[in-house]
Structures are given as C-alpha cells and as structure tokens.
C-alpha positions as CSV (number, residue, x, y, z in Angstrom):
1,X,70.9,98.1,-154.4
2,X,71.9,99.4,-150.8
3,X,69.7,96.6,-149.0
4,X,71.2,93.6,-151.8
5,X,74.2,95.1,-150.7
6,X,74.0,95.0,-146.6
7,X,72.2,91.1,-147.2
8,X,75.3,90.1,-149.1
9,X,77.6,90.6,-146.4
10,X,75.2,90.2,-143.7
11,X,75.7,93.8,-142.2
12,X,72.7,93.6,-139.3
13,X,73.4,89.6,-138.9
14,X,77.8,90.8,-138.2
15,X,76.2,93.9,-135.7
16,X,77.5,96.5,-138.2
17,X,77.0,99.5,-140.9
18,X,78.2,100.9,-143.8
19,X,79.3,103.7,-141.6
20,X,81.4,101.5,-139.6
21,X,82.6,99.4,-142.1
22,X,84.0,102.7,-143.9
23,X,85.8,103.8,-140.7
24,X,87.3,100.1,-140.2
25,X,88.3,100.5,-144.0
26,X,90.2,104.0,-144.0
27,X,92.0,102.8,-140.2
28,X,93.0,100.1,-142.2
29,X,94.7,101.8,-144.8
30,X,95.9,104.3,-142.9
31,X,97.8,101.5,-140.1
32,X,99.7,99.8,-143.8
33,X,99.8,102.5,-145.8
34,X,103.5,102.6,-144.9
35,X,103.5,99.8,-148.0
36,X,103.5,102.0,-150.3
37,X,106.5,103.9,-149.3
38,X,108.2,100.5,-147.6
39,X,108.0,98.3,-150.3
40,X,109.4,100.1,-152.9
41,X,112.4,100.4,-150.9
42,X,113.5,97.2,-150.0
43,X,112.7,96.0,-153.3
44,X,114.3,99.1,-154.6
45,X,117.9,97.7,-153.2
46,X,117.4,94.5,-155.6
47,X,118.0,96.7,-158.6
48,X,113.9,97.4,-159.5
49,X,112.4,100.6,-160.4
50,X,111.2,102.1,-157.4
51,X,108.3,103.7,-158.9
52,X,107.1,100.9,-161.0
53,X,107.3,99.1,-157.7
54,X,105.1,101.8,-156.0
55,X,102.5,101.4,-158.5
56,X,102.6,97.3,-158.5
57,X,102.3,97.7,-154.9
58,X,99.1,99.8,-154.9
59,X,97.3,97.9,-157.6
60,X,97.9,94.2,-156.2
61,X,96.8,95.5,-152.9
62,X,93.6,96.8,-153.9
63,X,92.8,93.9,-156.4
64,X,93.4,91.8,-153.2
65,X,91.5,93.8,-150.6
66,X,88.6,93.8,-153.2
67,X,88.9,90.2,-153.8
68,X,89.1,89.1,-150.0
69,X,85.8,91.7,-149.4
70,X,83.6,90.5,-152.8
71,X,84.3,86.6,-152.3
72,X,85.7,85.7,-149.2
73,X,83.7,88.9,-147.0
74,X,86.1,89.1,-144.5
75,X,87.5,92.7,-143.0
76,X,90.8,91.3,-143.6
77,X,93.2,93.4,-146.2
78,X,95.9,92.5,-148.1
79,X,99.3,93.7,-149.8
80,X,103.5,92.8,-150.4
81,X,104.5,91.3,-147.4
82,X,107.1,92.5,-145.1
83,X,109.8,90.0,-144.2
84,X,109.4,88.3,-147.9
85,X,110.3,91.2,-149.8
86,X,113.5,92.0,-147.6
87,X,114.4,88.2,-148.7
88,X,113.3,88.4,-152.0
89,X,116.3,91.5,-152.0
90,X,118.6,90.9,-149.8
91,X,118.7,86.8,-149.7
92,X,118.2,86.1,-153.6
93,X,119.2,88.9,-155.4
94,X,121.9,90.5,-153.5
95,X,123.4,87.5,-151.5
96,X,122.4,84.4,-154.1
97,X,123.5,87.2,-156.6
98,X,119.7,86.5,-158.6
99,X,118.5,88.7,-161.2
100,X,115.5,90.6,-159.9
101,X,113.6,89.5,-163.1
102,X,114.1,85.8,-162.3
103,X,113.8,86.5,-158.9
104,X,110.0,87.8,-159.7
105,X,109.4,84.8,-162.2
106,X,109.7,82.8,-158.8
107,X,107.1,84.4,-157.1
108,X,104.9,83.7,-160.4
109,X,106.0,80.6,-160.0
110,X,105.2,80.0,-156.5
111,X,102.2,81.7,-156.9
112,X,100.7,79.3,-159.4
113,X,101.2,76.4,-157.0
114,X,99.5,78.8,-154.5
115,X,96.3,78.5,-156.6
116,X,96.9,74.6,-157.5
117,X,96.8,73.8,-153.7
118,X,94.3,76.0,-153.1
119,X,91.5,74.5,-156.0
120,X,92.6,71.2,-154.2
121,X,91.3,72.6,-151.0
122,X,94.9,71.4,-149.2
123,X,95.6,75.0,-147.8
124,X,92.4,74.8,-145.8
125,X,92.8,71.4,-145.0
126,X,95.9,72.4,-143.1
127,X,94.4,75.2,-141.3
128,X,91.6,72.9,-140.1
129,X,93.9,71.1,-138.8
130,X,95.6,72.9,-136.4
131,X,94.6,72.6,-133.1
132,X,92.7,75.5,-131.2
133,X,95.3,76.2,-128.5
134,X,98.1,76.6,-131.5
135,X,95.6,78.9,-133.2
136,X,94.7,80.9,-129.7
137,X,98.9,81.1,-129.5
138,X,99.2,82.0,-133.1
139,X,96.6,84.8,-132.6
140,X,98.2,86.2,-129.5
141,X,102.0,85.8,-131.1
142,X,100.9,88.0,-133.5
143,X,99.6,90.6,-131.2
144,X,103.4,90.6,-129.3
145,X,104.8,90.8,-133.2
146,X,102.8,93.7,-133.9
147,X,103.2,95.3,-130.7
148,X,107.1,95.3,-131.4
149,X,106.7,96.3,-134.0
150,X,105.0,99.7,-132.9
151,X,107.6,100.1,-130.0
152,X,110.3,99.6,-132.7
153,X,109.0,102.2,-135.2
154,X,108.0,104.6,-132.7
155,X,111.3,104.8,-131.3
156,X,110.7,103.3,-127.6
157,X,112.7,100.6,-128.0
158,X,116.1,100.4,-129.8
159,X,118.5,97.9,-130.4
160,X,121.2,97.4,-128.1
161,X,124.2,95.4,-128.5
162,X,124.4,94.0,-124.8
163,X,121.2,93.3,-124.2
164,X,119.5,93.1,-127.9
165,X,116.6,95.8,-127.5
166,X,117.1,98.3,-124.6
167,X,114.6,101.5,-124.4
168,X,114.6,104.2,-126.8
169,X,116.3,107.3,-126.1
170,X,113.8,109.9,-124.9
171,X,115.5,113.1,-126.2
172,X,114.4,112.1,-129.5
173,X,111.1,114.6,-130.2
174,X,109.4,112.1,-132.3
175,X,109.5,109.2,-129.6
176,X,107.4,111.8,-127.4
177,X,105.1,111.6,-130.4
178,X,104.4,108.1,-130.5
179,X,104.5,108.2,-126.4
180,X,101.2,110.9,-126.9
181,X,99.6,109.3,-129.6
182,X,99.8,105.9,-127.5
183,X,98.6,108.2,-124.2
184,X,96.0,109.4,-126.1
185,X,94.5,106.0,-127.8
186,X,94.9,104.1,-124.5
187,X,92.8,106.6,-122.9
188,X,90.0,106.8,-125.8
189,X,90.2,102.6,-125.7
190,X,89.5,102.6,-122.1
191,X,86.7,105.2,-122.2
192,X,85.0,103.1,-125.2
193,X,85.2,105.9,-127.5
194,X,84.1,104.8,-130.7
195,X,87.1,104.7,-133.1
196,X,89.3,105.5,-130.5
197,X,92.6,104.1,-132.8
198,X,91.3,106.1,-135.4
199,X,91.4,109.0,-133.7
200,X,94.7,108.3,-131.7
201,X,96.0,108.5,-135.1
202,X,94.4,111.8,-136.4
203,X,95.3,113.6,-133.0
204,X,98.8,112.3,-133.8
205,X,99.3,113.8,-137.3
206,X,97.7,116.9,-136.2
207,X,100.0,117.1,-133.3
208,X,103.0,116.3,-135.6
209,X,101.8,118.6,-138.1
210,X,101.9,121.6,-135.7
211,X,105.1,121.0,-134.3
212,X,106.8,120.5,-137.1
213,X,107.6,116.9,-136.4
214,X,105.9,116.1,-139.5
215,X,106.2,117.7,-142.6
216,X,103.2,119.1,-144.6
217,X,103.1,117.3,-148.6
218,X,104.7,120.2,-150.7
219,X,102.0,118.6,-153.2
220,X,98.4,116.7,-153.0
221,X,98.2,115.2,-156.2
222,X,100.4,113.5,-158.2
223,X,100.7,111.2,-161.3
224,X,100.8,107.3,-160.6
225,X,104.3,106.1,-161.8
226,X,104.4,104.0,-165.0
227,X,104.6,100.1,-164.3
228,X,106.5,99.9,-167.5
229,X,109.9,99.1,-166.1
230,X,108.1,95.7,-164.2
231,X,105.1,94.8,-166.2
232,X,105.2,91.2,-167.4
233,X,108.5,90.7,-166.6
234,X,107.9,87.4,-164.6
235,X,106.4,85.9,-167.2
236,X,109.3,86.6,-169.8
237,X,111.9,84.7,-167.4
238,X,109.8,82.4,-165.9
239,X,112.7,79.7,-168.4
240,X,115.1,80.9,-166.2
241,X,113.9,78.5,-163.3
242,X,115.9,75.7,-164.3
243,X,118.7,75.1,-161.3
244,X,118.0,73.2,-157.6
245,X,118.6,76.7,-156.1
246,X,116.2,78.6,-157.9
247,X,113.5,75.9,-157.1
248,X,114.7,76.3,-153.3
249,X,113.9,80.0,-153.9
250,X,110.1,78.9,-155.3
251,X,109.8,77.1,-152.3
252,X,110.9,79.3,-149.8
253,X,108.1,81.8,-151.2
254,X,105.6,79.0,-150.8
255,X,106.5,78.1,-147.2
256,X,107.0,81.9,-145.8
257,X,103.9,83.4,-147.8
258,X,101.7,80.4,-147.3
259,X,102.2,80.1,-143.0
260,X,102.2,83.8,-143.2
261,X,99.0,84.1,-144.3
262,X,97.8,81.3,-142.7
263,X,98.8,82.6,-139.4
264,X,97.5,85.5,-140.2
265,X,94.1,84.7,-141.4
266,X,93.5,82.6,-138.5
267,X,95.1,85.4,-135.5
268,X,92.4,87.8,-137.6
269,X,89.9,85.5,-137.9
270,X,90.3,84.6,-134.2
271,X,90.2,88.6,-133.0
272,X,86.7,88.7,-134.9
273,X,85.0,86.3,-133.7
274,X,85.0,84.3,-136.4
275,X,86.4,81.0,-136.1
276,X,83.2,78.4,-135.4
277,X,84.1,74.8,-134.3
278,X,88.2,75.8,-134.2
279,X,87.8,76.4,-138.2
280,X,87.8,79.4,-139.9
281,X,84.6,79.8,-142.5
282,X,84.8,80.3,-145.9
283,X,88.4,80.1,-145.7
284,X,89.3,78.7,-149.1
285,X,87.5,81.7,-150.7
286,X,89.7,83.8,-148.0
287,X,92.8,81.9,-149.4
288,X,91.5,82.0,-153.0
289,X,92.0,85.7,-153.1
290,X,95.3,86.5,-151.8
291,X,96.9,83.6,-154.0
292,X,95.3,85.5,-157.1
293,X,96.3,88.6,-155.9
294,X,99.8,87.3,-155.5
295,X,99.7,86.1,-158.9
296,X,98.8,89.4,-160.5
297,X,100.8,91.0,-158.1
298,X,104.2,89.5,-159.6
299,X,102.9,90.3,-163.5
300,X,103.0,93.6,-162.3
301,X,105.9,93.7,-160.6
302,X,106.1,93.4,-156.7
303,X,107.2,90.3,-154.0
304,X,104.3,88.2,-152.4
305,X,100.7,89.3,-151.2
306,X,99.5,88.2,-147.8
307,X,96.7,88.8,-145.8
308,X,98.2,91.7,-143.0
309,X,98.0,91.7,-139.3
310,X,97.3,95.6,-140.1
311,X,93.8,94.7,-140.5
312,X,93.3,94.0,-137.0
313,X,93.0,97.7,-136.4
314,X,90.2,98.0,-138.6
315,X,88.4,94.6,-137.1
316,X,89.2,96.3,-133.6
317,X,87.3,99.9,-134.4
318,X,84.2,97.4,-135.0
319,X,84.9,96.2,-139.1
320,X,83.6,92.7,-139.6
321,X,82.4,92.1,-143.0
322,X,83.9,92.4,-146.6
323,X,82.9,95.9,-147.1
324,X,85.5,97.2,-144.5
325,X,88.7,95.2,-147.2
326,X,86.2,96.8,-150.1
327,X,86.9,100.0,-149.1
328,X,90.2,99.6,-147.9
329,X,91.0,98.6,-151.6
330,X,89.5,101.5,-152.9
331,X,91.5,103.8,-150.7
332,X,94.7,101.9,-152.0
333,X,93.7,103.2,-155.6
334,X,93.2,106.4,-154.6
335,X,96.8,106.5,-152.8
336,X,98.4,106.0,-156.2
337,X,97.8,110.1,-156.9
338,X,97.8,111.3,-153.4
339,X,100.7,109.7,-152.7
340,X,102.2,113.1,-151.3
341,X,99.5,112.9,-148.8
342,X,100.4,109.7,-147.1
343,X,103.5,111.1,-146.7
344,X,102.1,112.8,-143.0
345,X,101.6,109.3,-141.9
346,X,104.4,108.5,-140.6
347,X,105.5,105.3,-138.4
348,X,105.1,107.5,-134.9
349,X,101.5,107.8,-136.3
350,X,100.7,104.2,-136.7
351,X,103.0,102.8,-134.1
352,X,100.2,103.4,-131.2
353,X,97.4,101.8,-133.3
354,X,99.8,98.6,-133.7
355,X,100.6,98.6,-129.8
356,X,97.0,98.8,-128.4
357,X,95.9,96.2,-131.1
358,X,98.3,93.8,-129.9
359,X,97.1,93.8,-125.9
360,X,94.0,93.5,-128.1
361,X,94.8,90.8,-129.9
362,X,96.7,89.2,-126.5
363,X,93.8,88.7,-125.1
364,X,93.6,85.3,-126.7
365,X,96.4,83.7,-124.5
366,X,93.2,83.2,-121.7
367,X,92.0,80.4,-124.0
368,X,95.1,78.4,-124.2
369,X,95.5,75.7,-121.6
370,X,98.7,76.7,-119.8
371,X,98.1,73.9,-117.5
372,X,99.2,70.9,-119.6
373,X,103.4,71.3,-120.6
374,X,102.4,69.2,-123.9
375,X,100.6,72.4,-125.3
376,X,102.0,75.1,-123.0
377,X,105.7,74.7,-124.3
378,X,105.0,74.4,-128.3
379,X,102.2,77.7,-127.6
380,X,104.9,79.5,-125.9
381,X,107.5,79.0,-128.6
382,X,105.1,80.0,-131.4
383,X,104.4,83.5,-129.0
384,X,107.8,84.1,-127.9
385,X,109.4,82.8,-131.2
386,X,107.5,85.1,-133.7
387,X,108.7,88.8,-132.2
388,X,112.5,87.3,-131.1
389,X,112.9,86.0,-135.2
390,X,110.9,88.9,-136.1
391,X,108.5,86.7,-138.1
392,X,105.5,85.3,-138.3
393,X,106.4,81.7,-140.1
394,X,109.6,81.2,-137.9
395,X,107.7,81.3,-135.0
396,X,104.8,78.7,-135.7
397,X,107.8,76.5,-137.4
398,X,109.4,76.7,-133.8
399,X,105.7,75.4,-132.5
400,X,105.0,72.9,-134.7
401,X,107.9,71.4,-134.8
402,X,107.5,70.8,-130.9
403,X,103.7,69.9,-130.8
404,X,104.2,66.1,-131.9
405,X,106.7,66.0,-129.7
406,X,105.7,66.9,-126.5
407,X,101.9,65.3,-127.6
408,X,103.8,61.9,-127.7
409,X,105.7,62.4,-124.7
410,X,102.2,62.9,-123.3
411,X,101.0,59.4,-124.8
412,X,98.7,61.8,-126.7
413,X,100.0,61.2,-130.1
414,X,96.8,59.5,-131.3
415,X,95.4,62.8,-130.9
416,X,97.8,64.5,-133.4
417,X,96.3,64.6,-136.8
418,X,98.4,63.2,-139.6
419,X,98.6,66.7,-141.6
420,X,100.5,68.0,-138.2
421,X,103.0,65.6,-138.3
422,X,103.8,66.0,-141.8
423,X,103.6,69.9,-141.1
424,X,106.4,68.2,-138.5
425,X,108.7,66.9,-141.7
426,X,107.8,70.2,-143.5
427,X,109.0,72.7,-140.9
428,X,112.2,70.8,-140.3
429,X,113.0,70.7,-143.9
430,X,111.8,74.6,-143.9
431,X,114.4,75.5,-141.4
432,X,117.2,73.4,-143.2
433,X,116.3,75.4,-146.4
434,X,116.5,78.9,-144.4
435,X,119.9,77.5,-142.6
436,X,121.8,75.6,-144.8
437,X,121.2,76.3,-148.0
C-alpha cells in the first residue's frame, strides 16, 4: 500500500517523503488556518450564520485540498477566498442590497460555468497562453502581495492617511512578536534549517503563549457547528437570478475567482518547479478540483474556493506532491472540533511565514526580461498593481490590458496570441463591471 502510494505521486522522482510531505501539509494549514475564523466573519456581516459558515468553510476546504492532492497531485491547498468574500458581503449584499441566499445561488451559479469551461479545457487554454515573463511577474506579484500582507497583519505597517501605509507603531507588544518570529525564521532560512518557517511559527506561539500575548484555548475540543442554517440554500434560490445585475454579480465571481486562481496556480506552480515548456502540467485536473470544490462549497454555504498563495509555505519547507494538499485537508477536518485550538494562531504567528515566502517567491523577477519596455512595463504593473489594489485579479487585469499594447508598439503584435488579446477585451470589460456598474 505504502509503495502504490509513494509511485502514485512520484515521491523519490519529486526528491521527497511522506515525512516531508506531512510537515509541508501541517505549515500549510497552520499559515490559512486564519480561514476558519476570517471567513465566517466577513460573511457573517451579509446576514449568514456564522457558525454554519465556519463549518461550510472547513468542509469545502478539505474536499478541495483532497481533491487538488488525489487528481491533480499538486502541494497546492485550497479554501474561501479572501477579497471575494468581502465582495460577496459588502458589494452584493450590503451595498447592491442582495439577499445572502441569492447572493450564494450566484456563486452556484458561477460555479457551474466554472466546470463547463473547464470540461472544455478553455481555462487551461488561457493559462497556456500567457506568456512566461507575465507568469514570472505573476509569481513574483504574488510574493510582494503576500509579503504585505504579513507586514499588515503583523502590525509593521499601518495605514496612514498622508502617505497611505506608514510603519507600525512599535509600542504595540504584539508587533515585537511578529518582529521575533520574523528574526527568528530569517535566521533558520539562512542557516538551511529544515522547516525553518515551521518552526518560526512554533517558537512564535510558544513565545506568545508565555508572555501572555496569546491567550491559552479555555477549551480543546469542541462540537462542529450545524450547517443547517446554509445547507442547500443556493440551490433553493438559484430562480432568483433573473435581473442584468444579478448576472453581473455571476460574472464578477467568474472573472475574480477564475484569474485568482489562475494566478495563483501558476505563481505556485512556478515556486515549485513545476511549470515545463512555460505550461503548467496536469493543470486541468488542478483546475478541475477547485471548480468542484467551489461547487460544493456554495451547497454548503460559503463564497468561492481558490487555490491559496498560503500554500507556498508548505511548497517552500520542501512539499511537492499531492500528499502535502492530502494532509492539509485532513488537518482542515480535524479543525472543525479543535477549533479552540487554532485559536493560539494568531496573525503575528503567520505574518513571518508570509513575509519570508514572499522574498521567496520574489526570486522569480530574475527571469523576467527587464531589458525590453514592451514586457517590462505590463510585468511591472501586474507586480506593483496586485499589493497597491490589494488583489490578485486587479493586478494581472492592469498587465494584460497593457501587454498588447506595448507588444504592438514594438511591431511584436504577431507574437501576441489571440486568447491574450481577447483576455485584452475581457479585462477592460472586467474593470467597467468593477467601476461602473
């Protein structure tokens, strides 16, 4: 059983273990556990039961880690994504005044064009086509996301109203926690120690725990909260998709969830060594899952599922096959009655593993040819463009809507294929959605 099971995902071919992979699985979970405790929420402010929501969000991620692992075999997990589910909330249902039930039979319904596109094999079409250097950018734009993202949460940089983001304040006890955890990993990264995010983020917690900064779970276990509240809700109001603005809303979930995880996948993809011959293997099996795992996801009850950036900190402690999202899944089961426990994890915790993946994952900006303008300026927009909009689909829109430009101004247009200039068309009418709806 154990050697079918290291032949299947090619364990000594990948230069890995089950050991490993476990490791790569739990660092994982433990850099988007936050999911759990986030999603609920922001969702929670469209009017849904927060618990129910808890629940949805632990079962559609681990049907999709599980999924990505078993078929696609890629260390790359998946779960709600952020940014989607603040505009599922705030955009539809508090400022387009939208029902959270027929706000969630428009994810359904997104989410069976998801699999429609994806039988047809367009989704993986389009990420064939985008050119390497984009890809390289889209890799490294990710790594400056998630890197802000770290420095955000743990408090060393704020926002500021004169100059946007200004450093945090360092009176703040917990900022000096992220400041040792990110000592502490940097240190272990440049020694080579084995699992060195891994155990950034235990010597975090433990240090957290003692001073107090963190508070101990009053409880270990507890009982997973009923989905009863959600559970097939979608489905019973999927009729109520009937105006031109609720179809806007369907297609807004396509575009943001599909170039999120497209971006995704292929930054992820990219960091792992992965991509052969600037395409990304067995990527409609990759794209297969999460658009299933989106589908279930909104018959239980939660916003979009996406492949996460988080993932990179398991691919960077050495996971590389599908047993690293296997386990990852498995840990999200478990979550649902240790939920207390997760609790310790807080965002000063993860907020060093985020920052060191990103130099990781920045590393990619060598293979981009700076030296010609026509792919230097849309590369820089897409790496600038996705921490400044604070999101991953704005900032390859701002890319891809300059490549064909600056190609042609190059007299390199022939080189453009034709699904990038429609992904021209498709951006532009993306942002006209987003902006003048």
């Amino acid at each position: 059983m154990i050697t079918k099971m290291k032949s299947y995902f090619e364990l000594e071919k990948l230069g890995t273990n089950v050991r490993r992979e476990m490791l790569a699985g739990f660092t994982t979970f433990i850099s988007m556990a936050y999911i759990l405790f986030v999603n609920p929420s922001v969702l929670g402010a469209s009017g849904m039961d927060k618990g129910a929501v808890f629940t949805a969000t632990a079962l559609a991620s681990a049907l999709g880690c599980i999924l990505m692992g078993v078929l696609a075999r890629y260390p790359i997990a998946t779960a709600p994504a952020l940014g989607i589910n603040a505009f599922f909330a705030y955009s539809v249902c508090i400022g387009m005044k939208i029902p959270w039930q027929t706000a969630l039979a428009g994810v359904f319904v997104a989410s069976l064009i998801f699999i429609v596109i994806t039988i047809f094999r367009l989704r993986e079409k389009i990420i064939d086509a985008i050119p390497a250097d984009l890809k390289y950018a889209i890799s490294g734009g990710i790594g400056l996301f998630i890197a802000f993202l770290g420095l955000s949460d743990g408090g060393l940089i704020t926002a500021n109203k004169s100059t946007m983001v200004g450093l945090g304040s360092l009176t703040v006890p917990t900022t000096w926690l992220t400041i040792f955890g990110l000592v502490i990993t940097a240190i272990l990264m440049v020694r080579k120690i084995p699992g060195g995010i891994f155990i950034g983020m235990v010597c975090t917690t433990i240090l957290g725990l003692v001073t107090g900064l963190i508070k101990a779970p009053a409880h270990i276990i507890s009982a997973a909260p009923s989905l009863k509240p959600t559970f097939m809700v979608a489905i019973h109001h999927v009729g109520d998709i009937n105006t031109l603005q609720l179809w806007v809303v369907v297609l807004t979930f396509l575009l943001v969830t599909f170039f999120d995880t497209a971006g995704t996948l292929v930054g992820l993809a990219t960091q792992a060594g992965f991509m052969k011959d600037n395409k990304m293997p067995r990527v409609g099996r990759a794209l297969a899952s999460d658009s299933t795992a989106m589908l279930v996801g909104s018959v239980l009850g939660t916003s979009p599922v996406g492949a996460y950036v988080e993932s990179s900190a398991g691919i960077a402690v050495g996971g590389r096959s599908g047993l690293t999202s296997i386990f990852t899944g498995i840990l999200f089961l478990f979550g649902l009655f240790f939920s207390p426990m997760l609790a310790v994890v807080t965002t000063q915790v993860t907020a060093p593993a985020l920052i060191i993946v990103g130099v990781l994952m920045a590393q990619n900006f060598k293979y981009v040819d700076w030296g010609k303008m026509e792919i230097a300026i849309p590369a820089f927009l897409i790496v600038l463009g996705m921490p400044l909009t604070y999101s991953i689909s704005d900032g390859i829109a701002l890319g891809f809507i300059v490549y064909p430009i600056t190609m042609i101004a190059a007299k390199r247009g022939k080189e453009v294929s034709p699904i990038m200039y429609a992904l021209f068309f498709v951006f532009i009418g993306f942002m006209w959605i987003l902006n003048f709806k």
